[in-house]
C-alpha positions in Angstrom: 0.0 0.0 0.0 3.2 1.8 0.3 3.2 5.0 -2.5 5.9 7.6 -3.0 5.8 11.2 -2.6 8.8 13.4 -4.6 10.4 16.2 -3.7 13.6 17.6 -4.2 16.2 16.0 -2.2 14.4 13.1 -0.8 11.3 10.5 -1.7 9.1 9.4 1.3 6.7 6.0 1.0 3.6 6.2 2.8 -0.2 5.0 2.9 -3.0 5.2 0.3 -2.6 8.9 -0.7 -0.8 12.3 0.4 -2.7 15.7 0.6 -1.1 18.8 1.2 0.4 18.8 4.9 -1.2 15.4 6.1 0.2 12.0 5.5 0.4 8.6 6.4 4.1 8.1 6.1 5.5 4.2 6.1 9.0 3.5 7.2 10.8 2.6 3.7 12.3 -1.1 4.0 16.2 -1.8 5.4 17.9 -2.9 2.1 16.9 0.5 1.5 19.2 2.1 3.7 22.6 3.2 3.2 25.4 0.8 4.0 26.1 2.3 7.3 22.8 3.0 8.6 23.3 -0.5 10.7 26.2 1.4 12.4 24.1 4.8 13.1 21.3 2.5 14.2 22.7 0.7 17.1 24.9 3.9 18.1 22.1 5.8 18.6 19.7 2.9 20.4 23.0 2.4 22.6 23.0 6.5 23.2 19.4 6.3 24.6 19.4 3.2 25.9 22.5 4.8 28.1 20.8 8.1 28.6 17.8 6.5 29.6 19.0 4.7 32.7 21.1 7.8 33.4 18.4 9.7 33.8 16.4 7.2 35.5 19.2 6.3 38.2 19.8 10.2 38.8 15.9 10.4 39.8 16.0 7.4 41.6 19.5 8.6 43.6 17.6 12.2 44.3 14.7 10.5 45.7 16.7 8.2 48.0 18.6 11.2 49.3 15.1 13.1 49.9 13.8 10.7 51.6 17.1 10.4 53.6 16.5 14.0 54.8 12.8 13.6 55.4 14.2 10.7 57.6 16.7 12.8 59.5 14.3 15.6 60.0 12.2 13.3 61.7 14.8 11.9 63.9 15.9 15.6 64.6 12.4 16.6 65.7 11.2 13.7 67.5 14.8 13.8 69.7 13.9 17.6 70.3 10.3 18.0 70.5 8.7 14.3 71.5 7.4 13.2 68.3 4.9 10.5 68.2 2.8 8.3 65.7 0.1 11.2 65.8 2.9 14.0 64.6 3.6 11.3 61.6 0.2 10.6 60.8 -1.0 14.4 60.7 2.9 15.1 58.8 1.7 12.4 55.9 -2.1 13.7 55.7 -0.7 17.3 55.3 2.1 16.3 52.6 -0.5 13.9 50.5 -2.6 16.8 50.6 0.5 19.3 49.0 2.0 16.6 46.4 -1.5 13.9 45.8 0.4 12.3 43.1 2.7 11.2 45.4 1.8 7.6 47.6 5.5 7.4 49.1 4.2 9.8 51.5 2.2 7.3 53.9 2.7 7.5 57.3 4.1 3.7 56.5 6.9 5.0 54.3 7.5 8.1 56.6 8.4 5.4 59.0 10.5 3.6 57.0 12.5 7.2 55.8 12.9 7.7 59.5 14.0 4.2 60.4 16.5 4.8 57.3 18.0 7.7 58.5 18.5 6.5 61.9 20.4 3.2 60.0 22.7 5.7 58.0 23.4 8.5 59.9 26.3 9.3 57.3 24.7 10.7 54.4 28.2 9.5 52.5 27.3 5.8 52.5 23.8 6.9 51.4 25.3 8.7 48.3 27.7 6.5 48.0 26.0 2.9 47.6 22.3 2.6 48.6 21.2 6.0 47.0 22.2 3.7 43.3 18.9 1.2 44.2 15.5 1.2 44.6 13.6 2.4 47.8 12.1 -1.0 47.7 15.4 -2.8 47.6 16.7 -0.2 50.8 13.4 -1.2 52.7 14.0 -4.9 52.1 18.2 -4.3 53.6 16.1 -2.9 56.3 13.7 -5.1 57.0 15.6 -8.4 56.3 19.3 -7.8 58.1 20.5 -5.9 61.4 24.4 -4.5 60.4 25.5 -1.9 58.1 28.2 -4.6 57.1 25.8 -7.6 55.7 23.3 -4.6 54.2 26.5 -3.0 52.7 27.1 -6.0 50.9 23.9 -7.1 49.9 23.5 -3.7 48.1 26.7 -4.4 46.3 25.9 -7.3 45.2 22.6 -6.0 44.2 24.2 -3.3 41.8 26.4 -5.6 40.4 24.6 -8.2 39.7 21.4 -6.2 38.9 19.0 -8.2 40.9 15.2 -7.4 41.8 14.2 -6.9 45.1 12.7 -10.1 45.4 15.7 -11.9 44.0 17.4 -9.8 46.9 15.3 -11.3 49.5 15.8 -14.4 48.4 19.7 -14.2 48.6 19.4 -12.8 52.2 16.9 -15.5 53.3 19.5 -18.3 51.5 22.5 -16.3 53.9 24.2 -16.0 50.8 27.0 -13.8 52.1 27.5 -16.6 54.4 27.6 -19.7 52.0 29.9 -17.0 50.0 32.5 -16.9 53.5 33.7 -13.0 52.6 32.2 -9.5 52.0 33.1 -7.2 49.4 35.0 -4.0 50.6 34.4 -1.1 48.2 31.3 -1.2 47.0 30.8 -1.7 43.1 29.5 2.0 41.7 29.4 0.2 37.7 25.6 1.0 36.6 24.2 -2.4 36.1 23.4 -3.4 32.9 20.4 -2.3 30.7 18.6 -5.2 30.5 19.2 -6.6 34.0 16.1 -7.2 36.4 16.8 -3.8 38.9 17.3 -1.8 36.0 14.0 -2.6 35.0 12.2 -2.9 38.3 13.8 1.4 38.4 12.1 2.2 35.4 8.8 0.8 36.6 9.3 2.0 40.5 6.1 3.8 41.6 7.9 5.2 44.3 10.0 6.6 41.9 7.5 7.7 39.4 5.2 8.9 42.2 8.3 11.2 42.8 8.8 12.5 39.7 5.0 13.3 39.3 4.5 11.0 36.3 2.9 8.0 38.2 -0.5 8.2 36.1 0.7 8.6 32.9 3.4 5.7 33.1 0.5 3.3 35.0 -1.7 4.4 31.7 0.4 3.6 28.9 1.6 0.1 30.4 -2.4 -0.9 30.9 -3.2 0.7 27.3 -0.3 -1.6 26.0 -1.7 -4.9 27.4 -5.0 -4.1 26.3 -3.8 -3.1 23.0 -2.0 -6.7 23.1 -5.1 -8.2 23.8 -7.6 -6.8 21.5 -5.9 -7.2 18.6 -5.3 -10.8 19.4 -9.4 -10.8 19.9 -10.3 -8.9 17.2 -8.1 -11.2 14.8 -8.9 -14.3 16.8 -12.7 -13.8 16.0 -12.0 -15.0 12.3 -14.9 -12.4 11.3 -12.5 -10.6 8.7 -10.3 -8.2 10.4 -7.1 -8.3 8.9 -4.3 -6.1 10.8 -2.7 -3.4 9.3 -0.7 -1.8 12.5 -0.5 0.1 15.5 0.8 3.2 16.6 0.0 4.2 13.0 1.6 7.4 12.5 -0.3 10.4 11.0 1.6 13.1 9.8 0.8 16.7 9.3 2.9 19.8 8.7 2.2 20.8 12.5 1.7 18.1 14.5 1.9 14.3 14.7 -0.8 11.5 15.6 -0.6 7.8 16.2 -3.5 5.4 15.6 -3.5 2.5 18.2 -4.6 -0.4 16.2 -5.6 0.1 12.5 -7.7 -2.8 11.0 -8.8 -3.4 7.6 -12.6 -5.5 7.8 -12.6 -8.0 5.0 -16.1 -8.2 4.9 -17.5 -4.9 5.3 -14.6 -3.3 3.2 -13.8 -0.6 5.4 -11.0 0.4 8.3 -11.9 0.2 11.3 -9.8 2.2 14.0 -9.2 1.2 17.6 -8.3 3.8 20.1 -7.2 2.7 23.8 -7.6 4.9 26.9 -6.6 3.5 30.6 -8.7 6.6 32.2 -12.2 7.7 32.2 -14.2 8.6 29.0 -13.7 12.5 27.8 -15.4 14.0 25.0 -12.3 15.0 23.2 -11.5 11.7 22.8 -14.3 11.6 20.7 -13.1 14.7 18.3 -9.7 13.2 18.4 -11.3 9.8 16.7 -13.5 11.6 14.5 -10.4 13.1 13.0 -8.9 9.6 12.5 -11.9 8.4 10.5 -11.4 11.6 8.6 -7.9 11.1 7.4 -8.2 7.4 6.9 -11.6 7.8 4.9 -9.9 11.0 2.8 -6.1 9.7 2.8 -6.3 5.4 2.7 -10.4 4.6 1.5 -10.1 3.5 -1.7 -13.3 4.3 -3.7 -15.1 0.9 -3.3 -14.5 1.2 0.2 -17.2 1.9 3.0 -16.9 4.9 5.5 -14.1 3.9 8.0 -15.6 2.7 11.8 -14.1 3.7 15.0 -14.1 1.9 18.3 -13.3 3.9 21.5 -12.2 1.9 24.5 -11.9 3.8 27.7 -11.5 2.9 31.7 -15.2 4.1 32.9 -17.3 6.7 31.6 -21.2 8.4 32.2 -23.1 7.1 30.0 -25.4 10.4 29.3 -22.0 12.0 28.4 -20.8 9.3 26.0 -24.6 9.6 24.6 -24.3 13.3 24.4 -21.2 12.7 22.6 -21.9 10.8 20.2 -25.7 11.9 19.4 -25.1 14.1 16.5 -21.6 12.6 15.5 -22.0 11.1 11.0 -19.5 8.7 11.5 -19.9 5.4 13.1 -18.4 5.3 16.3 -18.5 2.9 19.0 -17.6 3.7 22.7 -16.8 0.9 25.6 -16.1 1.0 29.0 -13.7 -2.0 29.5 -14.2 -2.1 33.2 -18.1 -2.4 32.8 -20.7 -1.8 30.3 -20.7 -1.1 26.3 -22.3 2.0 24.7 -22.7 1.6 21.3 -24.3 3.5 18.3 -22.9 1.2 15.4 -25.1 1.0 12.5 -26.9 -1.9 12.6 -26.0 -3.1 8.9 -22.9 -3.9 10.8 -23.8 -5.8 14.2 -23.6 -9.2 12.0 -19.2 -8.9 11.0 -18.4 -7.2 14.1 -18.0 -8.7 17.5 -21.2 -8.4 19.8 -21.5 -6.2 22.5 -21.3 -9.7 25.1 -18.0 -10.7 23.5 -16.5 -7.4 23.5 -17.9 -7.4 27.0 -16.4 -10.5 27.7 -13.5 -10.1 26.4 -12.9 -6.7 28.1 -13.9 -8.2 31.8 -11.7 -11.0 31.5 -9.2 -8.8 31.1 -9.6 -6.8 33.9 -9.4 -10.0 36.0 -5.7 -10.9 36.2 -5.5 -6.8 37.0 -7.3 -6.8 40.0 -5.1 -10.2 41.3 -2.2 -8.3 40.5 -3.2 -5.7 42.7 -4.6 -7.6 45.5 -1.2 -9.7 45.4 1.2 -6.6 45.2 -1.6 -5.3 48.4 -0.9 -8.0 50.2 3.1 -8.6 49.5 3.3 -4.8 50.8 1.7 -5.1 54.0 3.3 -8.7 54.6 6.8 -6.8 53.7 
């Protein structure tokens, strides 16, 4: 489906056809490239890739060391002034209040700063070692040993080796420094590798991300992702006619860029059919963003036999007046489910017979949510059994 648009220095492949300032461009294929592009290509992933975790251990290091201080103040305060649990409990309602985005801010975890601080009173050996892994990993050293020494080297070893916390506990509870018979004496500052298990568990750290601010929109994209996963196995599972064309579709105009989450072409009813995923509550401007989708695919990829395109909305919860509202006076054919509950639909009904019914989008879309919940429950349950 690939055509090409000329200009003067360069020629650019892309979908169906190209207006003036809006596109569908298409990645041109590798034997394309020049000979070295190989080269550029893995310098520049091994840039970011490097970048990334330097930026991500840098928050994480900053966060340690605030909560550090948080910790000493505490200590300070409650030597001087008598602090008690009531002080801590008022001190965490009054900073949720200031930063709500932020859950390492419990009364819990104001604790756990304090009982930090009193563990390292030198703010060296914070910077130096423990500041490089994961709150959860310091909480564990906490929790699990009683000496500086054995928590010294466990964090070591941690950085070294790149563990997650819970292959952490597991080492302690296995006395692994003992069965080893020594302990390191400098501690290792080498940046674990990209793809080992803490470097991961930093990038998806909610303490972290809570820290940073960005706790909603990470938590969105990685539900979005599984539930794109899983509906376009469904759709193309149903054997109905949907054939995939891709996801993350990018739509190009001269001043701004879109990407379609799942683009499907329907055998049967000779249209597209465009899936967009949301992880929060229904707004009506997810409805004008859609309706702009249909437009370009209908005007830039619809060939002339072609039916008007169809657009399916999934979305975390919604009011169903609004959705209504929303869609009332809307030409195009646009469908809008709540994944979490019920379906709101205004799909012609020419087309209820090729396209999945409301019960097995329904379905589909509850069974999803199930393994969700348990991982919440269990992650609920490891926390307070931590």
């Amino acid at each position: 489906m690939a055509n090409k648009k000329k200009g003067q220095d360069d020629v650019r492949q892309f979908r169906g056809k190209a207006r003036a300032g809006a596109l569908f461009p298409v990645a041109p294929s590798g034997n394309q490239m020049p000979v070295d592009y190989k080269n550029l290509l893995a310098e520049l992933k091994e840039r970011i890739t490097s970048e990334r975790l330097r930026v991500t251990f840098a928050a994480n290091a900053a966060m340690i060391l605030l909560y550090w201080d948080i910790g000493q103040t505490i200590l300070r305060r409650q030597k001087r002034e008598g602090w008690g649990a009531k002080v801590i409990d008022r001190l965490s309602a009054d900073l949720r209040k200031a930063f709500p985005n932020m859950h390492g801010l419990s009364p819990r975890n104001l604790k756990y700063m304090r009982k930090f601080a009193e563990a390292w009173p030198d703010k060296t050996i914070v910077q130096a070692s423990l500041a490089q892994i994961t709150w959860y990993h310091n909480v564990a050293l906490l929790e699990k040993l009683d000496t500086q020494e054995a928590r010294l080297w466990y964090a070591a070893q941690t950085l070294e080796n790149g563990w997650s916390r819970n292959i952490l506990v597991i080492q302690i509870e296995s006395n692994l420094i003992g069965r080893r018979g020594k302990a390191v004496s400098n501690f290792n500052t080498v940046m674990p590798p990209a793809d080992s298990d803490m470097a991961a568990q930093i990038f998806k750290d909610p303490y972290l991300f809570d820290f940073l601010g960005t706790a909603d929109p990470r938590r969105e994209r990685e539900i979005e992702q599984a539930l794109m996963d899983h509906i376009q196995r469904f759709l193309m599972e149903l054997g109905a006619g949907f054939a995939f064309v891709g996801r993350q579709v990018h739509l190009e105009f001269a001043s701004a860029d879109y990407y379609l989450d799942l683009l499907f072409y329907h055998l049967k009813l000779r249209c597209y059919i465009v899936v967009e995923l949301k992880a929060v509550p229904f707004d009506p401007a997810f409805i004008g963003k859609l309706n702009m989708y249909l437009s370009a695919v209908d005007d830039l990829l619809r060939h002339p036999d072609d039916k008007p395109a169809i657009g399916l909305l999934l979305c975390r919860g919604k009011d169903r007046l609004i959705a209504e509202y929303a869609l009332r006076d809307l030409r195009k054919p646009i469908g809008v489910a709540d994944w979490a509950t019920k379906i709101v639909t205004r799909l012609p009904k020419e087309f209820r017979g090729s396209l999945p019914t409301v019960e097995e989008i329904e379905t589909e879309l509850a069974d999803l949510e199930i393994p969700e919940s348990q991982a919440r429950q269990k992650k609920a349950v490891k926390k307070k059994s931590g």
